[in-house]
Each structure stands twice: as structure tokens, then as C-alpha cells.
mmCIF file of the N, C-alpha and C atoms, coordinates in Angstrom:
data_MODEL
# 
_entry.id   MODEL 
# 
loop_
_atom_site.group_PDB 
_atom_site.id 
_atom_site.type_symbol 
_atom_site.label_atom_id 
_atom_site.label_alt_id 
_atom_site.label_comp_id 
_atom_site.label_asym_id 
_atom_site.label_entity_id 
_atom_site.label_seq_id 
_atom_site.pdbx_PDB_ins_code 
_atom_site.Cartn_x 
_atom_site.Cartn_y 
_atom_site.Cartn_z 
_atom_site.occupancy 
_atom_site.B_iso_or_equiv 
_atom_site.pdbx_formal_charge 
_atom_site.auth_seq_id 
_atom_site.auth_comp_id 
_atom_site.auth_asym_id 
_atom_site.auth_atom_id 
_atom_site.pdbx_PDB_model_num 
ATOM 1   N N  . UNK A 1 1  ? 0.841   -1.167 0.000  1.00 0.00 ? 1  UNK A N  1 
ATOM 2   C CA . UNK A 1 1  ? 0.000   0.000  0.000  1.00 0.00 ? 1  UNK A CA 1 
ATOM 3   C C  . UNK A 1 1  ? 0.894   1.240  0.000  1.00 0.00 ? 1  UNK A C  1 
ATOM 4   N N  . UNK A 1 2  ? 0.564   2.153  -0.356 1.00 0.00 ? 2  UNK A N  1 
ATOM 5   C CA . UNK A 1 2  ? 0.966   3.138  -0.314 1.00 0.00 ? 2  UNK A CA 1 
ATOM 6   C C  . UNK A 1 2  ? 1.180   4.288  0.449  1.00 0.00 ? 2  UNK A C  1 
ATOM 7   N N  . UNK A 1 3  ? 1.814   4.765  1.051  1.00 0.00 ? 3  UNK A N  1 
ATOM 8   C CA . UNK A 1 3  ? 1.785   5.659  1.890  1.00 0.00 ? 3  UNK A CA 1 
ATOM 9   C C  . UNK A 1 3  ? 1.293   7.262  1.803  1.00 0.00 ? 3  UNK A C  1 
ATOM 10  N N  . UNK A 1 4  ? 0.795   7.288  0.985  1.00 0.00 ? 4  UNK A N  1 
ATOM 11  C CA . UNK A 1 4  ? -0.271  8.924  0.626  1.00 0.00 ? 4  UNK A CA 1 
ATOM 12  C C  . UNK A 1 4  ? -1.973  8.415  0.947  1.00 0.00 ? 4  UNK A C  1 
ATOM 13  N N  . UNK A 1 5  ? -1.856  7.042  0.656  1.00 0.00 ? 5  UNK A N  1 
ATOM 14  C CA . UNK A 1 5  ? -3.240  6.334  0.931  1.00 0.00 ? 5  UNK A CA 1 
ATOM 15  C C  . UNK A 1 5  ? -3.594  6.061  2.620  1.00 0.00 ? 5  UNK A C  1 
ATOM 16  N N  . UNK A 1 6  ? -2.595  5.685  3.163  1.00 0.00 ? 6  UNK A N  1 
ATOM 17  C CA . UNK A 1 6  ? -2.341  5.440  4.624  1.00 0.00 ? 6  UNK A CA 1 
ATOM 18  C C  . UNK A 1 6  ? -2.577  6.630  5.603  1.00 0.00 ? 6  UNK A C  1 
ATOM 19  N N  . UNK A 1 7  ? -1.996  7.708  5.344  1.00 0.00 ? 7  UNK A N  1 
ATOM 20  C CA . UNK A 1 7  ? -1.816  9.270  5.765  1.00 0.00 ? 7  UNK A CA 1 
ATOM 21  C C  . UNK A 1 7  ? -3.093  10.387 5.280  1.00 0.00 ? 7  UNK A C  1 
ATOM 22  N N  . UNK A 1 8  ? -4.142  9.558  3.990  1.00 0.00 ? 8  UNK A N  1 
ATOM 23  C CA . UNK A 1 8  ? -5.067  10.515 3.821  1.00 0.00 ? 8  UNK A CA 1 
ATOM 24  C C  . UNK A 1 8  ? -5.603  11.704 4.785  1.00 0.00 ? 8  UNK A C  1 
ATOM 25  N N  . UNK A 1 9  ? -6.075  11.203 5.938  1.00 0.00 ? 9  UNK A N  1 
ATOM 26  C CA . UNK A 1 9  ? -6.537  11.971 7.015  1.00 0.00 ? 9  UNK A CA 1 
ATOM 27  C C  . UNK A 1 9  ? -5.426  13.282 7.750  1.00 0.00 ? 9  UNK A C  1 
ATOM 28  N N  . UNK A 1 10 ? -4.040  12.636 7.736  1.00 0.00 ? 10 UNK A N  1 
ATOM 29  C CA . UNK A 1 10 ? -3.734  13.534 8.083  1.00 0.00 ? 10 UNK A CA 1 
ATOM 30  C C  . UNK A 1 10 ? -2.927  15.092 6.791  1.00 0.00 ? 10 UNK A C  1 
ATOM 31  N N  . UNK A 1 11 ? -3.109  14.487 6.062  1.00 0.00 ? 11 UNK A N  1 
ATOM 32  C CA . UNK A 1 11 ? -2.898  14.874 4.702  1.00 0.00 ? 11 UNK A CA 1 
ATOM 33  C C  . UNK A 1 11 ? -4.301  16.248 4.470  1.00 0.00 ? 11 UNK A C  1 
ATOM 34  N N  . UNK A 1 12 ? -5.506  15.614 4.582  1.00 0.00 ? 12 UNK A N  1 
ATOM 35  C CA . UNK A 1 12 ? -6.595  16.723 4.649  1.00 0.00 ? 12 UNK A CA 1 
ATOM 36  C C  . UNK A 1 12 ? -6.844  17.656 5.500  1.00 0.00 ? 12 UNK A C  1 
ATOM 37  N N  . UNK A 1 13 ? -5.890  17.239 6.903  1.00 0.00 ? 13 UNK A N  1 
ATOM 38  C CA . UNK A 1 13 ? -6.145  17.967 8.135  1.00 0.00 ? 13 UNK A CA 1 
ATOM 39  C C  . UNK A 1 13 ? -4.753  19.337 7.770  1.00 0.00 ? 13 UNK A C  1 
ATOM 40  N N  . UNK A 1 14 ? -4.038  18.890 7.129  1.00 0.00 ? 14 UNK A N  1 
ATOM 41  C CA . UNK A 1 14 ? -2.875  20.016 6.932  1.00 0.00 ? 14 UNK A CA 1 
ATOM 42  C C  . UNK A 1 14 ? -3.189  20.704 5.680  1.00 0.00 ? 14 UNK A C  1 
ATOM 43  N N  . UNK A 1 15 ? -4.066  20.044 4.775  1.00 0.00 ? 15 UNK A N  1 
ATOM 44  C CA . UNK A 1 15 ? -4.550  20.859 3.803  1.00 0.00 ? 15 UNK A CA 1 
ATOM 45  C C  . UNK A 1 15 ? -5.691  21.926 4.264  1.00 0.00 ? 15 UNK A C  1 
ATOM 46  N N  . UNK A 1 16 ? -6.622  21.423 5.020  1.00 0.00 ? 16 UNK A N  1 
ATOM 47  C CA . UNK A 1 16 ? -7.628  22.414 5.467  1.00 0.00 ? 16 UNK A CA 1 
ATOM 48  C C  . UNK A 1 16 ? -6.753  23.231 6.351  1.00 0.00 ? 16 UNK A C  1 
ATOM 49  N N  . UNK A 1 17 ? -5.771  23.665 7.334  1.00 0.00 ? 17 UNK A N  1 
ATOM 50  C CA . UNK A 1 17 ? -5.460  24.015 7.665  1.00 0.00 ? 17 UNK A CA 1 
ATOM 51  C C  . UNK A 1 17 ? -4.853  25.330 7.490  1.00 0.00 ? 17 UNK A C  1 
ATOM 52  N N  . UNK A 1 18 ? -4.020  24.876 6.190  1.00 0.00 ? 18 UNK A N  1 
ATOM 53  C CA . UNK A 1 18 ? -3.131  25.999 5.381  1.00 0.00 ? 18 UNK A CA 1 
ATOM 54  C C  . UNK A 1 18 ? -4.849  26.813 4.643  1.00 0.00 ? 18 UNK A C  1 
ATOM 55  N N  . UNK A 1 19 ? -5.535  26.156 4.053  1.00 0.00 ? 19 UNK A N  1 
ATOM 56  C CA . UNK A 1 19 ? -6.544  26.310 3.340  1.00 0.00 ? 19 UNK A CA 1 
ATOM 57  C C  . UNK A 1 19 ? -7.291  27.481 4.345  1.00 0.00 ? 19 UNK A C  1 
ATOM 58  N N  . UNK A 1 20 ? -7.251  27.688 5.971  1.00 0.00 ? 20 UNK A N  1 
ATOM 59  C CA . UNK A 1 20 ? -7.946  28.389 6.806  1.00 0.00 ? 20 UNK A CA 1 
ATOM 60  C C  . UNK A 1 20 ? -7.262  29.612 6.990  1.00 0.00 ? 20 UNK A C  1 
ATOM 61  N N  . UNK A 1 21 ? -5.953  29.040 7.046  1.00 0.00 ? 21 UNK A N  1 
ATOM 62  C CA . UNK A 1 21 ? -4.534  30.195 7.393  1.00 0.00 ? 21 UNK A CA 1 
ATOM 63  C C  . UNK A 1 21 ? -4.438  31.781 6.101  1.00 0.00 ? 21 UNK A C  1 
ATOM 64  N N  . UNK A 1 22 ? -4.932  30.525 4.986  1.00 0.00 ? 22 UNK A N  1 
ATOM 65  C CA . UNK A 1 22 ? -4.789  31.724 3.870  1.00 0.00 ? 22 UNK A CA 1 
ATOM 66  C C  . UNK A 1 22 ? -6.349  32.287 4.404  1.00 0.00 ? 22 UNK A C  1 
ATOM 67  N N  . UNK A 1 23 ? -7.235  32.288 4.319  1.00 0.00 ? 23 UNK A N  1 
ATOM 68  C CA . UNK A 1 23 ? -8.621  32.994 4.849  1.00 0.00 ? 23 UNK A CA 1 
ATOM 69  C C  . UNK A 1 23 ? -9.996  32.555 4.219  1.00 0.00 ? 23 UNK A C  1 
ATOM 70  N N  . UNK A 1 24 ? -9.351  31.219 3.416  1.00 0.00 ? 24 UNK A N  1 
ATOM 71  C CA . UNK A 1 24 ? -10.469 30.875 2.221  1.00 0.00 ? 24 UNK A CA 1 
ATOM 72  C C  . UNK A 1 24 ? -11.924 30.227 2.970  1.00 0.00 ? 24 UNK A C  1 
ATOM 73  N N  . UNK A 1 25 ? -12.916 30.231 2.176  1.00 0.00 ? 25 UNK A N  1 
ATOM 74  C CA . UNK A 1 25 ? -13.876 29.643 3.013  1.00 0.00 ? 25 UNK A CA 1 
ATOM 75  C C  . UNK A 1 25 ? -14.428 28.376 3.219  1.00 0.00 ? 25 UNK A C  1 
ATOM 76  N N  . UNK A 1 26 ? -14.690 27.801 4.621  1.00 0.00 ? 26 UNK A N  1 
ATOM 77  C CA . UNK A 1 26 ? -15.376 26.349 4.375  1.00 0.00 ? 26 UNK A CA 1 
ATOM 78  C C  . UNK A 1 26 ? -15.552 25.583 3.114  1.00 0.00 ? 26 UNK A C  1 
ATOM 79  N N  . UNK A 1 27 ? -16.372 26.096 2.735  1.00 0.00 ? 27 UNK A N  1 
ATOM 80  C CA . UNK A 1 27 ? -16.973 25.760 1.090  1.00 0.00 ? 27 UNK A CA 1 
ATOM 81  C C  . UNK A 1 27 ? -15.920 25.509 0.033  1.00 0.00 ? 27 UNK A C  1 
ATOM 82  N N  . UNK A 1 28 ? -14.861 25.547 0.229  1.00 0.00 ? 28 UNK A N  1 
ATOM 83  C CA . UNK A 1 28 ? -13.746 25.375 -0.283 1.00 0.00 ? 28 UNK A CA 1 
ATOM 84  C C  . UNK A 1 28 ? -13.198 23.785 -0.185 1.00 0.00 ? 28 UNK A C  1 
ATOM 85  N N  . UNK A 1 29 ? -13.511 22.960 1.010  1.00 0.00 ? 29 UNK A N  1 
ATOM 86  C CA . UNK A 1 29 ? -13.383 21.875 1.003  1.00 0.00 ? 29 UNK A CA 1 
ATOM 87  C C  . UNK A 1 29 ? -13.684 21.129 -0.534 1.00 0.00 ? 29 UNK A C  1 
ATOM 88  N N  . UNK A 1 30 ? -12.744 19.863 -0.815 1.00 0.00 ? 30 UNK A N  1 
ATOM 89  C CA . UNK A 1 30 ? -12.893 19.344 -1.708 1.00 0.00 ? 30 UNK A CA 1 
ATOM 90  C C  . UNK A 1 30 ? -13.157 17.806 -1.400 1.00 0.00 ? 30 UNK A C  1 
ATOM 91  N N  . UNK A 1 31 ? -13.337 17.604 -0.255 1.00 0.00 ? 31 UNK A N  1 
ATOM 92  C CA . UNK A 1 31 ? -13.964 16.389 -0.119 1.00 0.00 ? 31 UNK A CA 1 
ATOM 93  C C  . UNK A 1 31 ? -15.893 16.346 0.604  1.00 0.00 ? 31 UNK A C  1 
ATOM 94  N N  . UNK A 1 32 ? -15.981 14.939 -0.078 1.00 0.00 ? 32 UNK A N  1 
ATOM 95  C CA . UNK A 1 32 ? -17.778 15.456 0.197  1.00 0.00 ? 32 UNK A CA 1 
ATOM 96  C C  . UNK A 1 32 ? -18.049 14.006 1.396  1.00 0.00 ? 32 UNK A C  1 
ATOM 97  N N  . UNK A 1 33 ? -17.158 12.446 0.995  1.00 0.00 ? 33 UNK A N  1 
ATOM 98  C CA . UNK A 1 33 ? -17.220 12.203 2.554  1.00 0.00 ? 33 UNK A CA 1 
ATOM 99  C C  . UNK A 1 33 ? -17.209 12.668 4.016  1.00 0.00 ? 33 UNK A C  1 
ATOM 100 N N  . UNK A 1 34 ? -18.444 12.498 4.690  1.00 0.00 ? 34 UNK A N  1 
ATOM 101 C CA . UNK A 1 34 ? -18.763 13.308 5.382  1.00 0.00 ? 34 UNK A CA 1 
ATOM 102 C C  . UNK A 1 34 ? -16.914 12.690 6.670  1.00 0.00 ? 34 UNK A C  1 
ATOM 103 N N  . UNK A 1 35 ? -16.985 11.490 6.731  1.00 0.00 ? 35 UNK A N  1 
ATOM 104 C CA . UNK A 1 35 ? -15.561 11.176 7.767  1.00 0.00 ? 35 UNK A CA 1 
ATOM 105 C C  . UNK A 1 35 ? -14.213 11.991 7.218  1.00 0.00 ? 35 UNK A C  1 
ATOM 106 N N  . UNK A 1 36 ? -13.835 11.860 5.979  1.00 0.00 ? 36 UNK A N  1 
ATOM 107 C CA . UNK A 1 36 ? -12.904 12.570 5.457  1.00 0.00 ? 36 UNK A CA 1 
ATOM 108 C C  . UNK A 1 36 ? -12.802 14.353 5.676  1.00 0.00 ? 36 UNK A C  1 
ATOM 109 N N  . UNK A 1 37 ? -14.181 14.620 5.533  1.00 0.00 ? 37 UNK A N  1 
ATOM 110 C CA . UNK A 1 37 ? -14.315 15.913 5.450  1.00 0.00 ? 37 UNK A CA 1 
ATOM 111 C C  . UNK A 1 37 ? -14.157 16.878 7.182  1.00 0.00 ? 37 UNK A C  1 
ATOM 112 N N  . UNK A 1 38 ? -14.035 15.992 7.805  1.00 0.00 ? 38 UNK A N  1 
ATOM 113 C CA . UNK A 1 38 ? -14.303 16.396 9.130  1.00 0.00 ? 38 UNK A CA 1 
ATOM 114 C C  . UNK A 1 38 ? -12.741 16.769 9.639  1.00 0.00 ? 38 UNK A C  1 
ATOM 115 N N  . UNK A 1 39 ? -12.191 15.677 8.970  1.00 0.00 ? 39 UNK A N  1 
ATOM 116 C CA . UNK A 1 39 ? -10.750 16.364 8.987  1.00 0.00 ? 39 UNK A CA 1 
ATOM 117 C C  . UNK A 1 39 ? -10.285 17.291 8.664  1.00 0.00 ? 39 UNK A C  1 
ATOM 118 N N  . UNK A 1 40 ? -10.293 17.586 7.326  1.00 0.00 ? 40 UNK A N  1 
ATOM 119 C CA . UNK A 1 40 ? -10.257 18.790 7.062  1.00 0.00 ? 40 UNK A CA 1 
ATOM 120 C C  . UNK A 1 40 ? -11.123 20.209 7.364  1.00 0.00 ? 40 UNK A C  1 
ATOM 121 N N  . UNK A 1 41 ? -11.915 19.924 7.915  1.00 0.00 ? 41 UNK A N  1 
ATOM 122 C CA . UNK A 1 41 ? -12.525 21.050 8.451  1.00 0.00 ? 41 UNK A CA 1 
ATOM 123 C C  . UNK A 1 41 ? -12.242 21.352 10.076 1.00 0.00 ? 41 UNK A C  1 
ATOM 124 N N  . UNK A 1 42 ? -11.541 20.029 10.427 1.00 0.00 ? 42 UNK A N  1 
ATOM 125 C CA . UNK A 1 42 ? -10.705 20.863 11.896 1.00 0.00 ? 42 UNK A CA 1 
ATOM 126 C C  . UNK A 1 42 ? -9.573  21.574 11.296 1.00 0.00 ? 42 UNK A C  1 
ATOM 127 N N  . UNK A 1 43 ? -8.759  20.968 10.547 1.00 0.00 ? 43 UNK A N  1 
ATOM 128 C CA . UNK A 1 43 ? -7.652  21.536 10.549 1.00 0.00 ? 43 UNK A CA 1 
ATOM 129 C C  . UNK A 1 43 ? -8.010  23.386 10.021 1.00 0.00 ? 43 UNK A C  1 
ATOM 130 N N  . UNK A 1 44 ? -8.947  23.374 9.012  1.00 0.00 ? 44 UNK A N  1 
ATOM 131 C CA . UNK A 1 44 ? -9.681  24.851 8.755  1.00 0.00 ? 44 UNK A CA 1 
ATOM 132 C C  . UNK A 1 44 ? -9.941  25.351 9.788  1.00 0.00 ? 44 UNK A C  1 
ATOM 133 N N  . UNK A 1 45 ? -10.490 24.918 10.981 1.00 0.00 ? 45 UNK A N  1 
ATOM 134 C CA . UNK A 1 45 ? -10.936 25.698 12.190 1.00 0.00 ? 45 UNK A CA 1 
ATOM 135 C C  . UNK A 1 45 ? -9.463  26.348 12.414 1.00 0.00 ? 45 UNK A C  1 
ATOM 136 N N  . UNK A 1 46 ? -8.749  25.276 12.843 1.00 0.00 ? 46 UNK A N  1 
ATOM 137 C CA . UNK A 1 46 ? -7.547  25.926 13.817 1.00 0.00 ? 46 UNK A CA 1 
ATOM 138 C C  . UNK A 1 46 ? -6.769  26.773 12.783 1.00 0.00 ? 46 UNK A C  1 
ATOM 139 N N  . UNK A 1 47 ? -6.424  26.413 11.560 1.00 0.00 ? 47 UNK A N  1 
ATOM 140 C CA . UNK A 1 47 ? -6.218  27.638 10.479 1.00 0.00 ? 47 UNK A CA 1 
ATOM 141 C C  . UNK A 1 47 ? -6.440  28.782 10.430 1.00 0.00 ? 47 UNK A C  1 
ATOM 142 N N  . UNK A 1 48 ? -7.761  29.099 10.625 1.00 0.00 ? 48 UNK A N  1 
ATOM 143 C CA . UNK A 1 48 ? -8.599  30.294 11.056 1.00 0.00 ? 48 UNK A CA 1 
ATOM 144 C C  . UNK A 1 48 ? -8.251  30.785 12.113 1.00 0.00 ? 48 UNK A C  1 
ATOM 145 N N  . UNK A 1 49 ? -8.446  29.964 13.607 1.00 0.00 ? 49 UNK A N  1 
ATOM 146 C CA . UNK A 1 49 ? -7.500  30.653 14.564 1.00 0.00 ? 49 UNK A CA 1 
ATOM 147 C C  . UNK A 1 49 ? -6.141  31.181 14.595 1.00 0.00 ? 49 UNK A C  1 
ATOM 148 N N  . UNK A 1 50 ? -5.445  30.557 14.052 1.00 0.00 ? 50 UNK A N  1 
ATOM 149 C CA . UNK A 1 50 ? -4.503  30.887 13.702 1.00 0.00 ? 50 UNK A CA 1 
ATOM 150 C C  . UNK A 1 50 ? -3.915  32.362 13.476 1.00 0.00 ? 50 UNK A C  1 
ATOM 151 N N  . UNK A 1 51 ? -5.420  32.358 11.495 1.00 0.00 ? 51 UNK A N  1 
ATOM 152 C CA . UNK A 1 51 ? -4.999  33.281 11.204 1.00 0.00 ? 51 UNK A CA 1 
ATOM 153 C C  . UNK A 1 51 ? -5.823  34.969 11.808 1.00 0.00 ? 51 UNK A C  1 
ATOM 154 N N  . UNK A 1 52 ? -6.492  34.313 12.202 1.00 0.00 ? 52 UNK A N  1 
ATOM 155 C CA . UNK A 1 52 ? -6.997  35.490 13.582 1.00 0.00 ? 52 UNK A CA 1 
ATOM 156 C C  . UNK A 1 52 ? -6.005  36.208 14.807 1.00 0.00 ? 52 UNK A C  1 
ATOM 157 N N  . UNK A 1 53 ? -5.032  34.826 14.810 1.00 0.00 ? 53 UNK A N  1 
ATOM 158 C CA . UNK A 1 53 ? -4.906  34.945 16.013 1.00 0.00 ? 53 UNK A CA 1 
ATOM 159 C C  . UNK A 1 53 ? -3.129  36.115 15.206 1.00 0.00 ? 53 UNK A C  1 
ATOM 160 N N  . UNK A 1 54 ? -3.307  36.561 14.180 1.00 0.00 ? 54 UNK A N  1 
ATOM 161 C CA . UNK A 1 54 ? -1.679  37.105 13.725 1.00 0.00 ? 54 UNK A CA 1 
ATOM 162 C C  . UNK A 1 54 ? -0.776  36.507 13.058 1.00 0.00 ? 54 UNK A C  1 
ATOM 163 N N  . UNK A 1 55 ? -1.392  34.764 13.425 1.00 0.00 ? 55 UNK A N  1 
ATOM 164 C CA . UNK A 1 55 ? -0.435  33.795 12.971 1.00 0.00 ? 55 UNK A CA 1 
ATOM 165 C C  . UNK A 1 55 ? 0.083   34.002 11.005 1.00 0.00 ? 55 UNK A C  1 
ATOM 166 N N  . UNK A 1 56 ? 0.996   34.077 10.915 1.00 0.00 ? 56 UNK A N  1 
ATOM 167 C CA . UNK A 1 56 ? 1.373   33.486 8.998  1.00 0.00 ? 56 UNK A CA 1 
ATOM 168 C C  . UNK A 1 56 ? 2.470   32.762 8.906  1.00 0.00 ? 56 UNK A C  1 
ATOM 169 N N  . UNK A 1 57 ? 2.437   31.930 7.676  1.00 0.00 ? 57 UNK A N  1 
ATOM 170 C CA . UNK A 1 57 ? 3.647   31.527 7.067  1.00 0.00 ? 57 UNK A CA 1 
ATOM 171 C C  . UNK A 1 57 ? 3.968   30.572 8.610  1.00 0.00 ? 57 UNK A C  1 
ATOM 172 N N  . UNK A 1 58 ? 5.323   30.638 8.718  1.00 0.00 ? 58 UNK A N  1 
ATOM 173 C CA . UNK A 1 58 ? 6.014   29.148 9.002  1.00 0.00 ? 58 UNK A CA 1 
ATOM 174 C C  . UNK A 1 58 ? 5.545   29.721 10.763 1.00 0.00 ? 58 UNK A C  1 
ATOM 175 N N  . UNK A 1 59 ? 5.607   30.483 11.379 1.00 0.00 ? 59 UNK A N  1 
ATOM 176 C CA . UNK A 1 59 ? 5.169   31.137 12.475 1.00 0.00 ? 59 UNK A CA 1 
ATOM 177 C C  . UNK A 1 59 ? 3.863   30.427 12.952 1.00 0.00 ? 59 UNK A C  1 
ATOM 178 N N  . UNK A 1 60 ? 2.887   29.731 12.088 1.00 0.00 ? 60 UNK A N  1 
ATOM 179 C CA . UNK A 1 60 ? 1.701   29.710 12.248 1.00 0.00 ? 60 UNK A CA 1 
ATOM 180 C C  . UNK A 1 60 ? 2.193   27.918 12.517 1.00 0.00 ? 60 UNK A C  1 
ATOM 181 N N  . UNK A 1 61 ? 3.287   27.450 11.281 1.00 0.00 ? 61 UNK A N  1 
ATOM 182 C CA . UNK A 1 61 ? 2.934   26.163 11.049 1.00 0.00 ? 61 UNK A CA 1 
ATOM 183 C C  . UNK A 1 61 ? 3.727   25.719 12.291 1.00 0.00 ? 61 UNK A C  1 
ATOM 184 N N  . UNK A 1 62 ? 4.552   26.262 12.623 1.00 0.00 ? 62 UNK A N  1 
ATOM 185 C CA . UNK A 1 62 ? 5.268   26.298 14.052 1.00 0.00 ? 62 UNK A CA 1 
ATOM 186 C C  . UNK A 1 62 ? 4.569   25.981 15.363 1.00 0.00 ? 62 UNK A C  1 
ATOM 187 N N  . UNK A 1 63 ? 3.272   26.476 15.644 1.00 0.00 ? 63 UNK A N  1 
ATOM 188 C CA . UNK A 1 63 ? 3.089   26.962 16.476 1.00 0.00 ? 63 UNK A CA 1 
ATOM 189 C C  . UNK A 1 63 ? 1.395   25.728 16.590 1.00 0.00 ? 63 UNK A C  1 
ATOM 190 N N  . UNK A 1 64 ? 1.698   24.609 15.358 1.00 0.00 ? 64 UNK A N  1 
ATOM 191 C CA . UNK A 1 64 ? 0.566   23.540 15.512 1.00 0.00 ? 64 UNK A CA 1 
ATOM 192 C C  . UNK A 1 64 ? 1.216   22.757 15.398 1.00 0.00 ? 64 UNK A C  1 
ATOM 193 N N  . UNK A 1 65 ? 0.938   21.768 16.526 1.00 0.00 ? 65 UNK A N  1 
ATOM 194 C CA . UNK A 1 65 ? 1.773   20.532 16.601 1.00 0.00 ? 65 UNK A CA 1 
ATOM 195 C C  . UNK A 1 65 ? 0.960   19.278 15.878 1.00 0.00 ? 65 UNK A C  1 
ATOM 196 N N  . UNK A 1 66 ? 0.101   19.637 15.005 1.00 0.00 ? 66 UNK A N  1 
ATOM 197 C CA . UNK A 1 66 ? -0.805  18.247 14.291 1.00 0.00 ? 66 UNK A CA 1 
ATOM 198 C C  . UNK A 1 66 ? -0.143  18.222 12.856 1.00 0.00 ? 66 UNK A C  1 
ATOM 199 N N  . UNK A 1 67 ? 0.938   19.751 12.401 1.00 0.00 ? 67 UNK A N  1 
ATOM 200 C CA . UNK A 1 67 ? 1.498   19.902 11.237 1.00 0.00 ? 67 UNK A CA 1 
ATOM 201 C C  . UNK A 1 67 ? 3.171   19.567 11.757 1.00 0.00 ? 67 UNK A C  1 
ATOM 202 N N  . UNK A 1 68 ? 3.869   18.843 12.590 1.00 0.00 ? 68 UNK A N  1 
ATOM 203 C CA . UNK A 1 68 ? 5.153   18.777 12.741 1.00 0.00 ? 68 UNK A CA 1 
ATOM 204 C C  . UNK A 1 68 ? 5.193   17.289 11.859 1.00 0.00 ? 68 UNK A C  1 
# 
């Protein structure tokens, strides 16, 4: 098996993430499984905090330990 197949989940959780950080919206998700999608829409939450919170760039990715 493959290892991009294995890691999906955490793969969507760092994509929604960056995806929150830049400011884009929910609706932006590209997955429509509702289990898959849930991932990526935490990682969008905390993205968003993030980028609320001042966070950018490597400062932000620094500062989440679900992206080390």
C-alpha cells in the first residue's frame, strides 16, 4: 500500500489548515465524505484561529503541533 493512501486523514487535516490560514472559506473543502471531510474542516478551524490569532507563514505552522 501506499503511503499517501495510509496518511489521507492527516494529509486533509494540513490541507484544510493551510486552506484556513490563507482565509479561504469552508466551502472550499474538496472532499464530500462526510468522515474525510471532518478532517479537514478541523484543521480549517484551527487555520482560522490561527490566522486570527496574527499567525502566517512558518510562524503559524510552528506553532501547531498536528502539522510537525
Amino acid at each position: 500500500m501506499r503511503r499517501q493512501k495510509r496518511e489521507r486523514t492527516s494529509t486533509l487535516y494540513k490541507r484544510g489548515f493551510t486552506a484556513g490560514l490563507e482565509g479561504k472559506s469552508q466551502s472550499d473543502c474538496p472532499v464530500q465524505s462526510t468522515d474525510l471531510r471532518s478532517h479537514w474542516m478541523t484543521g480549517w478551524r484551527e487555520g482560522r484561529e490561527a490566522h486570527w490569532d496574527g499567525m502566517s507563514g512558518v510562524s503559524a505552522i510552528q506553532a501547531t503541533p498536528g502539522l510537525h
